[in-house]
Structures are given as C-alpha cells and as structure tokens.
LUMFISE-377292 format. One record per residue (C-alpha): residue in three letters; z, y, x. Coordinates in steps of 0.001 Angstrom, whole numbers, plus 524288, in hexadecimal, padded with zeros to 5 digits. Example, Ala and Ser with C-alpha at 12.3 -4.5 7.8 and 13.67 -1.06 7.14 Angstrom:
% residues 2
ALA81E787EE6C8300C/SER81BE47FBDC83566/
This chain:
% residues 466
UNKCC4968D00DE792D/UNKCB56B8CDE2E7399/UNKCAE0C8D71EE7999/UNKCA34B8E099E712E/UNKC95C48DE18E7665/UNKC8B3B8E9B4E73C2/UNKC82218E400E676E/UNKC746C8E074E6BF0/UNKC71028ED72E63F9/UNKC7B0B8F49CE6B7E/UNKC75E38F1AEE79E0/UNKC67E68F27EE74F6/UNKC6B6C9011FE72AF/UNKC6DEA90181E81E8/UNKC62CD8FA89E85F1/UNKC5B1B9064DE7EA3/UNKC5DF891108E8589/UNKC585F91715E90B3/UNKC5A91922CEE9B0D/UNKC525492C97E9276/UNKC5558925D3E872D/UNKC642C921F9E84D0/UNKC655F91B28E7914/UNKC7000924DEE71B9/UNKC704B92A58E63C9/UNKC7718936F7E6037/UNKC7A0A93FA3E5732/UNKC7ADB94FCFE5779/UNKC864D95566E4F64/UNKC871F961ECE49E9/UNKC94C9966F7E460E/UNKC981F97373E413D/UNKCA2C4978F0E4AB4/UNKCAB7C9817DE432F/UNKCB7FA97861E45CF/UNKCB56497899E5420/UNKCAFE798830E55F7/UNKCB9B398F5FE5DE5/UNKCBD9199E60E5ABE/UNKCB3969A190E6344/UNKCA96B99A01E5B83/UNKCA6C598F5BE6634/UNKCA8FC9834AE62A6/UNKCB45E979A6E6997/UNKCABEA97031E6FAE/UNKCB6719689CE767B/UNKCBECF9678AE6925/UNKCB1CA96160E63ED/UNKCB0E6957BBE6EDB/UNKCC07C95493E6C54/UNKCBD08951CFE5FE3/UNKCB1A5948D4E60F9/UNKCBA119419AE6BEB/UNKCC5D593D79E6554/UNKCBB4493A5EE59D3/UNKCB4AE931B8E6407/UNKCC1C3926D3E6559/UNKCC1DB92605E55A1/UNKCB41591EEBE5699/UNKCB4949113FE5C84/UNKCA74B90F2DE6187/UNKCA7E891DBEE68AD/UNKCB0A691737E71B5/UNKCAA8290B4DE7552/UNKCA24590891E8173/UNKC982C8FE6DE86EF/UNKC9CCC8F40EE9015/UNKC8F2C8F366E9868/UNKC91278E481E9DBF/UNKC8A008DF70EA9A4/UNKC82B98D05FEA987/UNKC8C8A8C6C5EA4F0/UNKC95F28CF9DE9E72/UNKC8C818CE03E911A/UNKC87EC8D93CE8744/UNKC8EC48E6A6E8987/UNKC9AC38E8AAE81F6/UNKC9FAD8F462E7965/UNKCACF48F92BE7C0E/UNKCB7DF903A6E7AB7/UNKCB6C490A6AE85BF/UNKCC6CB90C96E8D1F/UNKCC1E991951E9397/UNKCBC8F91E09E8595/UNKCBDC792E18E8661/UNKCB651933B8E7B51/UNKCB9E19417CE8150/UNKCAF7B93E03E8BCD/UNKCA4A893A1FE809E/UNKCA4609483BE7D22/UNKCA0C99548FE8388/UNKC99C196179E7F10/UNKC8FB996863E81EB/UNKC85D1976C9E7C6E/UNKC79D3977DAE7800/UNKC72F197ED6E811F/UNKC6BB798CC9E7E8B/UNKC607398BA9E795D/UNKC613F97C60E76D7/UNKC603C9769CE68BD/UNKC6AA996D12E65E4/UNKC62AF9626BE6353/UNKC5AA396094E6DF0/UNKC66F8963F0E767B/UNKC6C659579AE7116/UNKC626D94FA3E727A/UNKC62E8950B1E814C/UNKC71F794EA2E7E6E/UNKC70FE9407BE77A0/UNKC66FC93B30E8416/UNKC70FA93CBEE8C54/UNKC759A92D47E904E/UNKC84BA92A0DE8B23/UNKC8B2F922FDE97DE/UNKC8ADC913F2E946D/UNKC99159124EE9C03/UNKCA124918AEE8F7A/UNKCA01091903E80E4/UNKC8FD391D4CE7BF1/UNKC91B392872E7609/UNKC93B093792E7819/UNKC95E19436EE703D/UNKC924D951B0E73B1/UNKC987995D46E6D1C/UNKC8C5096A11E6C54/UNKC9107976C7E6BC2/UNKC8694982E2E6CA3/UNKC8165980FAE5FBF/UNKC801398DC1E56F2/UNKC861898DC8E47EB/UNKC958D98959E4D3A/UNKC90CC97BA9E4DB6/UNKC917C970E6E599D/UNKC8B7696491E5AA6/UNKC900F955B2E5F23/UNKC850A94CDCE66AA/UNKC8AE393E05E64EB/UNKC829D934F0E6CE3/UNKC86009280EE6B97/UNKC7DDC91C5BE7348/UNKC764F912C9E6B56/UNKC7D08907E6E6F67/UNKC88C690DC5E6886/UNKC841090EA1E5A35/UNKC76749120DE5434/UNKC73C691C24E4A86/UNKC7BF291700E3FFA/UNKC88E29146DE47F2/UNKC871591E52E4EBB/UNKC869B9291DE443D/UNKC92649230EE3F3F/UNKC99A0922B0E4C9E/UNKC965093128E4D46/UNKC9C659327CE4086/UNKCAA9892C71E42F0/UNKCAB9F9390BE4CEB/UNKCAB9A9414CE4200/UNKCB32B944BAE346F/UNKCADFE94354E275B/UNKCB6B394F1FE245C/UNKCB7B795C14E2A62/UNKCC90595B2DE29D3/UNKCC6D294C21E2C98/UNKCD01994650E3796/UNKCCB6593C95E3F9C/UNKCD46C93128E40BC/UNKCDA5692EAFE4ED3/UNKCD29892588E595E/UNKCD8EC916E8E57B3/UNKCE1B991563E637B/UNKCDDCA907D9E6AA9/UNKCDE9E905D3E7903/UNKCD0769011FE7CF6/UNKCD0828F61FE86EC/UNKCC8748F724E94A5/UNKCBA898F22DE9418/UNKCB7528E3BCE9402/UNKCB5008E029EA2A4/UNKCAA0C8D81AEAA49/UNKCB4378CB68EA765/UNKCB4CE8CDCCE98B1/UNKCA7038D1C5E9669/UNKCA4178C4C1E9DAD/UNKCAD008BB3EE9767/UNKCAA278C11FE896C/UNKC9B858BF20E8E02/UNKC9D2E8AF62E9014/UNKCA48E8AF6DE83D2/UNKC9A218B454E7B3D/UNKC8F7A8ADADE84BB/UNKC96E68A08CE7E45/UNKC97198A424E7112/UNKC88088A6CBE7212/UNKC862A89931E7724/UNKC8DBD893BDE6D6C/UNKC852D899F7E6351/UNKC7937896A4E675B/UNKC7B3788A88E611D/UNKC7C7F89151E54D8/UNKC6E6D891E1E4D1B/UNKC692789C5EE4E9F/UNKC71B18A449E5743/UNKC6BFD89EB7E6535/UNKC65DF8A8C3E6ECE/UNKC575A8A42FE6CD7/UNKC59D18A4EAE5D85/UNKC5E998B4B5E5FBD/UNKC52E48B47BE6A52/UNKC480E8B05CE6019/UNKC4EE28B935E53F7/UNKC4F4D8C429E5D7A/UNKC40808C39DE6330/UNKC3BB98C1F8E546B/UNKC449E8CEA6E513D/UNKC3DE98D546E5C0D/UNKC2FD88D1E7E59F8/UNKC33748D618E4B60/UNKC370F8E2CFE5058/UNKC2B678E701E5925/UNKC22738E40DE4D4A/UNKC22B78F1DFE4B45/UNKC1FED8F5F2E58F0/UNKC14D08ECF5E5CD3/UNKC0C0F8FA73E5EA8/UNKC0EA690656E668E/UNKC122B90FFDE5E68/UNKC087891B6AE5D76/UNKC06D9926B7E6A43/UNKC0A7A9330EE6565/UNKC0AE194027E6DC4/UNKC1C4A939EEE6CEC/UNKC21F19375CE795A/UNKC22FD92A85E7D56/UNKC2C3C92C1FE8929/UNKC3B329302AE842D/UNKC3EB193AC1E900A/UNKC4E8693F0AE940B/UNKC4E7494BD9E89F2/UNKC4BFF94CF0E7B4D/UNKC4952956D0E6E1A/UNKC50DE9557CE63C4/UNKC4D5395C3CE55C6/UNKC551895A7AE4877/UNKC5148959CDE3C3F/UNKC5AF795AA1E2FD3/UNKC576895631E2150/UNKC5EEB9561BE165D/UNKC64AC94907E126E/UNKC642E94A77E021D/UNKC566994E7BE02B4/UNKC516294380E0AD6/UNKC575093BB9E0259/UNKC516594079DF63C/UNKC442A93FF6DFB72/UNKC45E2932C8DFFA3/UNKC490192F1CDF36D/UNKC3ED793656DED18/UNKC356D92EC8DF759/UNKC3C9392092DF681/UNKC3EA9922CDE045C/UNKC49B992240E0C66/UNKC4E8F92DB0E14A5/UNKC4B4F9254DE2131/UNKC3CC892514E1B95/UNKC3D1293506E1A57/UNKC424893622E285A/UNKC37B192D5DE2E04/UNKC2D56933CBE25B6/UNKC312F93FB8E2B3D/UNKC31A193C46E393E/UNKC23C69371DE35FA/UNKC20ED94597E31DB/UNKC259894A7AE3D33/UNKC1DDD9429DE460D/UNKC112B94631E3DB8/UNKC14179561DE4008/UNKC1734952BFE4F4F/UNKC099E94B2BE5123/UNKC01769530BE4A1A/UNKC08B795FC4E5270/UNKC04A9959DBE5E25/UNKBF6BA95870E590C/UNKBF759948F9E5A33/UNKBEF2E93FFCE517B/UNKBF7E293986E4595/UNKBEF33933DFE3D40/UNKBF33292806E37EF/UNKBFD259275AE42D3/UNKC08FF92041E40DE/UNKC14B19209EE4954/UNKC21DD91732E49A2/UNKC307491955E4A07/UNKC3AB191103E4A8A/UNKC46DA9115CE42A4/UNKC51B7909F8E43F8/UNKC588290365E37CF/UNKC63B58FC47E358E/UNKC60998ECC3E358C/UNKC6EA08E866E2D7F/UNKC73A68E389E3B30/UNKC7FDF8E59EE41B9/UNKC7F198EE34E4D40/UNKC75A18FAB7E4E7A/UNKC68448FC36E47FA/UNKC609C8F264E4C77/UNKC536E8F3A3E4390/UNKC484B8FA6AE468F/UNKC3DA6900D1E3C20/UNKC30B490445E4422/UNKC2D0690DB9E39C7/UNKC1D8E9134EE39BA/UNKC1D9692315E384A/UNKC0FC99262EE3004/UNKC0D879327EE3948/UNKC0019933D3E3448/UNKC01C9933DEE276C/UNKC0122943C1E2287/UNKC07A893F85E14AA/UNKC164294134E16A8/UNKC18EA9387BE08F9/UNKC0ECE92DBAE0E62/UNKC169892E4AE1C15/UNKC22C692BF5E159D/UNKC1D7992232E0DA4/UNKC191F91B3BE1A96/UNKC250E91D44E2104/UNKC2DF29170DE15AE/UNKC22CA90BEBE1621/UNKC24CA90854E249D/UNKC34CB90A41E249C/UNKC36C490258E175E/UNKC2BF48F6C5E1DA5/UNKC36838F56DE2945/UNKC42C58F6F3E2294/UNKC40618EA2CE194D/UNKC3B7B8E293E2619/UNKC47878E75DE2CD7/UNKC4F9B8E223E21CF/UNKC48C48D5CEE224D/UNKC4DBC8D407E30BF/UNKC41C18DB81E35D6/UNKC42C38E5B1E40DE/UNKC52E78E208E4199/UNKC52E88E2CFE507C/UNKC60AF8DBF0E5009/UNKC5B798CEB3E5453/UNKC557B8D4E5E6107/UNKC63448D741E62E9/UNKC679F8C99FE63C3/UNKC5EC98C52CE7015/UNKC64A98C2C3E7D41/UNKC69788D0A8E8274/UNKC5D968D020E8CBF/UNKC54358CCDEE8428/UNKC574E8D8C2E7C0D/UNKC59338E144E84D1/UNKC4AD68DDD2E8AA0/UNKC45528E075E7D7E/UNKC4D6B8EB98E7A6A/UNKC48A88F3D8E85F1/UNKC3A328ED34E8587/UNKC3BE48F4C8E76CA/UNKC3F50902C8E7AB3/UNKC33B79022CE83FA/UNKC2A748FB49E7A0C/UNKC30E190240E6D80/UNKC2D7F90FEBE70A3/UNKC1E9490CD2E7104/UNKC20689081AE6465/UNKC2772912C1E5C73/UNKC253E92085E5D8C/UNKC32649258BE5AC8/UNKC3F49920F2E518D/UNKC45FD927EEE46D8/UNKC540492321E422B/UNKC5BF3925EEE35B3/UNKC6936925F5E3405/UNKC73AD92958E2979/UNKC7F8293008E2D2E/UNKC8BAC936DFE26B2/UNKC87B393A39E18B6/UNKC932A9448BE1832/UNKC988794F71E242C/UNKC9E5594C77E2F69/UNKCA8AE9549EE36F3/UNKCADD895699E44A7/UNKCBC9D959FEE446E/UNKCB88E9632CE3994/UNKCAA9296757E3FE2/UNKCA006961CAE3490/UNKC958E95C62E3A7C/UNKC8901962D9E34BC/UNKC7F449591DE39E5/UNKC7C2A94C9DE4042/UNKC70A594960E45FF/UNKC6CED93C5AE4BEC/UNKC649893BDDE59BF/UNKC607492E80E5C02/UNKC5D2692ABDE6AB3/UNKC4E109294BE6F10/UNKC48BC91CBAE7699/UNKC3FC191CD5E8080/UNKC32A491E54E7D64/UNKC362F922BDE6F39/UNKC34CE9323EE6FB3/UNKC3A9F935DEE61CC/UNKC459A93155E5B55/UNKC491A936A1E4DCE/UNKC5634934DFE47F9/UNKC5CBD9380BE3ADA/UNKC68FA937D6E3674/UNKC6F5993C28E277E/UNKC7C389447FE2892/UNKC824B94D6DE1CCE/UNKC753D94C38E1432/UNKC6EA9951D2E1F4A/UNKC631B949AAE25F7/UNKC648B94D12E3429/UNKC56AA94744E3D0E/UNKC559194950E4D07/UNKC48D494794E5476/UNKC4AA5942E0E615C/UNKC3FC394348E6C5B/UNKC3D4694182E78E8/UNKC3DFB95116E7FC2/UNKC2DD29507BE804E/UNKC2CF895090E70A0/UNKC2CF596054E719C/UNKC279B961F5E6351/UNKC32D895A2AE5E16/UNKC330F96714E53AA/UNKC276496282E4EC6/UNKC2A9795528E4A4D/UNKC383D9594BE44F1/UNKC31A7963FDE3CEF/UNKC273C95992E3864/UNKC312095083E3489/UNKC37EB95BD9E2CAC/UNKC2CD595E42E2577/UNKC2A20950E2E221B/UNKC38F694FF5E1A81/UNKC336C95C50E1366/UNKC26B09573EE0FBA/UNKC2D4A94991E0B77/UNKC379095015E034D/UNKC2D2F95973DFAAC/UNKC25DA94DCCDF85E/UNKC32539470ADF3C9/UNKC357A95332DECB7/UNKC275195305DE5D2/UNKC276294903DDFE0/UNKC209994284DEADE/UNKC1F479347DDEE0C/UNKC1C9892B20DF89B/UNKC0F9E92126DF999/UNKC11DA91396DF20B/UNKC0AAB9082ADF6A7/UNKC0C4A8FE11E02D7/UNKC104D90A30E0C70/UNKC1CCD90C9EE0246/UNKC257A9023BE003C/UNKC32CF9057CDF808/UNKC3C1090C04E007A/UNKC492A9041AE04F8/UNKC543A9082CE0BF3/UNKC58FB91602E11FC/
C-alpha cells in the first residue's frame, strides 16, 4: 500500500515551531447554551463534549496522525491513527473568577498538542455569564492553515439548528506502516527520482537552482531590519488576547465606496492602531513606516505558500492617505505574486535538508524583518449550530513566531467581521491598539460615507482582488 508522505509545506509547518512558540491556529467559539442548560441553569458540559466527540469520527483528517520516521525510513507519513479516541481530544474546563475569556484562552491555545496522536484538541468553556459556553479548537499547523482549517472546524457542526449529522463511515483502520515498509516504500520512490532526473527539467540541481532563485525572490522584501519600536522582540510562554468585531455589510460598502478591498480596510486599520499605540507611549513616528506580512494564496496545491511583506504608513496622520498607501503596497505585491513572485512553493521543492536549513535560518532572520503579521480569512457566510446550540461567533487566533510579538487575525462569520490581537504577555497596553484600530474603521467609513475619496496618482493603483 503507497504510503502518504507529509507535503514539503506540511513538515515546514513543524520545523516552525518552537517551545514558547508552537506553531497552532485556533479558533474561540461562542454558542448560546439553551439546548444544553440544565433545570438548574448550568449547562451539561459533558453532553457538549459527547457531542463534539462523535462529531470528531465524521471528519477524516481529525483522525489522522503523523508517522515521525527516523534516517532511512524517508519523509514522515500521515496516517489513520488504530488507537484514534476522539473522547480523549476533548475535555472541559471554567473560566476562572475574575478572568476575561479571551486572554484565558489565549494561554489555552500555547499549550503544545502531543505529536504521538492526531494535532488537534477541542475544549468545551463553561463560566461564561448570558447562558452561553464556548469551544477552543486548536488544531496544529501542520494539519491545515487558515482556510482548511476553518472549514474542518465547520464539518463539526450543522448548518441547521434540527440538522442530523450523518453517522461516522465504519472502516477498520490498519496498524501503522512499520520501520520495513517505511524503508522499502523509501527505495521505491528513491528509484523513481532517479529515473526522473533524466527527465528535463525535473533533476535535483534544476529544483536546486528554481528553488534558490524563489528564495532570493522572497527576501527582496526583507533585505532591511524592520524598524525598533518600544514592540517586543522576544515572544515569552504567556500572552493577551483582545477582540475586536465589525460589521461585515458595512465594510463592504465602504470598500466599495473607497475601491478598496476589505483586506485593505483591515490593514489600514491595524496601521491606525499602531499610530495611537506609538504615539501613547510617547515614541517618535514621523515618517515611520512599519511592515507586516500577510500570507496569500499562491494558486498551488497544498497550504498558502505566498508571502506579501506589506509596508504599514504609521506616520502618516491622514487616515484616507494611509489607506491609500496601504492598498498601494498590497496591490504592488499581489500582481508580482501572480506573476510567480513571492510564491514560496519552489523553496519547497529543495532537498529536505536544505529546506529545513533555510526554513529555521528564516524564523530567526524573519522576525528582524517584520514587525508583526495580520491574516484574513473568510468563513461561513450563514449560522452554524451545535446539536441545536447556534454558534454566535467565531473568532480566529492565529499562532505567534518567535521574535514576532503581535499577530492579528480576522476572520468573516454571519456578516459579522470578527479581528483578535495576539501579543506576547509584555504588550500590557494591548487596549490601546485595539481601540486605535476601532477608531480607524470609524474614521474610514465617514469618509466613505462623505463622499470622501482616496489620493490618485503613482501611490494608487486600481484596486484588484478581495
């Protein structure tokens, strides 16, 4: 039987992570709980966790494991794990007194998902006032990025509050492949690569020389430290978590007011935020100009392998003339990423040691290049529900790397934008930037609702994309 190696994009999502920094995305769930409140009014945490287990064997890739090989056995391999017991994927847990629920589960998500069983794990939150509970799904990056991952988190729930989910498919899973099979599958594919090599074209140094140019393409953007700010630049154990929520329709209509996308109106607004922060802690901005990175999808199979560096016109007082910067910068990248540009994919394709040396030569060198990342993602247009439980909203909480203090992510759910700051613990004034960044949607929308409009010229190309 053929065995399923990890993608080079998969195992590079390993190679990331770190002890204060494991490399897993989640997202908080908020349900309302009036199908699972007791007479009593407390809510029947264990028939939540029932539920969300027997959801778990419905979803394929829930139940799958990595095969970590040792030298000779070849790539690590993904399979369905014989000892697969959801039940044990989920446990509960309250809010403490006194705690906020968000930066209580931000501490949650850090904690490392054993790499001996299936990545992921879901906690059911009780302790939260208005009969509501919450689910924390953590899922490892090597499992599925944003995308994937939002829908894997979806196929646990209903798009109906009487929906039924359909029973789990009954197949007997065989044992993992062994040290003989990983071996023997290893020469077999170490043949077929020698047989291609005399294929133009398809040879090692040919995927050596496409890869290197790929890479040098890439760190075009990051041939500079990125700016010192009052930011940390170590990423510490413990972090603070603050959400912000917009609504979706009226994004929308000032973006098209603007001929900007929403993206551009999130990014503008982090640049806001950042602005307010600074200036708060009585730095110098003038003219200063900080960078992001955002990942984008390059049309590849696989996870999101392109990067946009993106520059963040913190200095610049005009909220319209910081947008019009930002949508400058992000629509600049997008057409060289479509042009092949930034597409990390090729990196990909060099000999596993070779990228792996310049993967973890790039988390060291990346975070003096960036200042922090922001990610968008689209989810569920319509409700959700939880054996009858609708969930009220989803927000995304994308993982930090080391070195990178602040990670913003976004994600749309039920015309509601829902955006989580991320920082290392030491960011205490994390209020701040949220409230900055709030204030810049405001200011953006009454100049879209004013008639308003952006700068023309070489800073505003037309606007492409979402």
């Amino acid at each position: 039987m053929a065995l399923t190696r990890l993608r080079m994009d998969e195992l590079v999502n390993a190679w990331v992570s770190d002890e204060n920094t494991p490399f897993q995305i989640a997202l908080l769930g908020v349900f309302d709980a009036g199908p699972f409140l007791r007479p009593d009014g407390t809510v029947d945490v264990l028939r939540i966790e029932s539920e969300l287990a027997a959801r778990a064997r419905r979803v394929p890739p829930l139940g799958r494991r990595v095969v970590w090989t040792h030298p000779g056995e070849g790539r690590p391999v993904w399979a369905a794990d014989p000892a697969f017991d959801p039940a044990a994927h989920v446990e509960s847990d309250t809010v403490p007194r006194g705690m906020d629920l968000e930066r209580w589960a931000a501490n949650r998500i850090v904690r490392p998902l054993p790499a001996d069983r299936p990545l992921w794990r879901a906690e059911v939150v009780d302790g939260l006032p208005g009969g509501r509970f919450a689910v924390i799904i953590v899922v490892h990056h090597v499992v599925a990025d944003g995308l994937t991952g939002v829908a894997m988190i979806g196929s646990l729930l209903d798009p109906g509050p009487d929906a039924v989910p359909p029973p789990p498919p009954a197949a007997a899973v065989p044992p993992l492949p062994c040290h003989r099979e990983l071996v023997r599958e290893r020469r077999h594919e170490a043949g077929a690569a020698l047989r291609r090599v005399h294929l133009p074209g398809t040879g090692s140094l040919g995927r050596l020389r496409r890869g290197v140019a790929q890479f040098r393409d890439v760190m075009a953007d990051l041939r500079t430290l990125a700016p010192a700010t009052s930011l940390p630049r170590q990423v510490g154990p413990e972090r603070r978590l603050v959400i912000l929520r917009q609504p979706l329709e009226g994004l929308r209509r000032t973006g098209h007011a603007l001929d900007v996308t929403v993206n551009d109106l999130l990014l503008a607004a982090v640049t806001g935020g950042l602005r307010e922060l600074l200036s708060a802690r009585g730095e110098d901005i003038a003219g200063l100009v900080l960078r992001t990175s955002v990942p984008a999808a390059a049309g590849g199979p696989g996870q999101v392998a392109g990067m946009l560096v993106v520059e963040l016109p913190v200095g610049e007082p005009d909220p319209r003339r910081r947008l019009a910067l930002v949508h400058s910068s992000t629509a600049v990248r997008k057409k060289r990423l479509r042009a092949g540009g930034g597409d990390v994919s090729h990196v990909l394709h060099l000999p596993v040691p070779v990228a792996r040396a310049m993967v973890r030569w790039l988390r060291r060198f990346g975070g003096t290049r960036v200042n922090l990342f922001v990610t968008d993602v689209p989810g569920p247009p319509t409700p959700l529900w939880l054996a009858g439980a609708r969930l009220l909203e989803a927000v995304p909480i994308a993982p930090l790397v080391p070195h990178v203090p602040v990670g913003v992510a976004a994600l749309s759910y039920a015309e509601q934008l829902a955006v989580s700051v991320n920082t290392d613990a030491a960011v205490t004034d994390l209020d701040v930037l949220v409230a900055g960044m709030t204030r810049s949607f405001t200011e953006l929308r009454d100049v879209a609702e004013t008639g308003g409009r952006l700068p023309l010229g070489p800073d505003r190309p037309v606007a492409s994309g979402s």
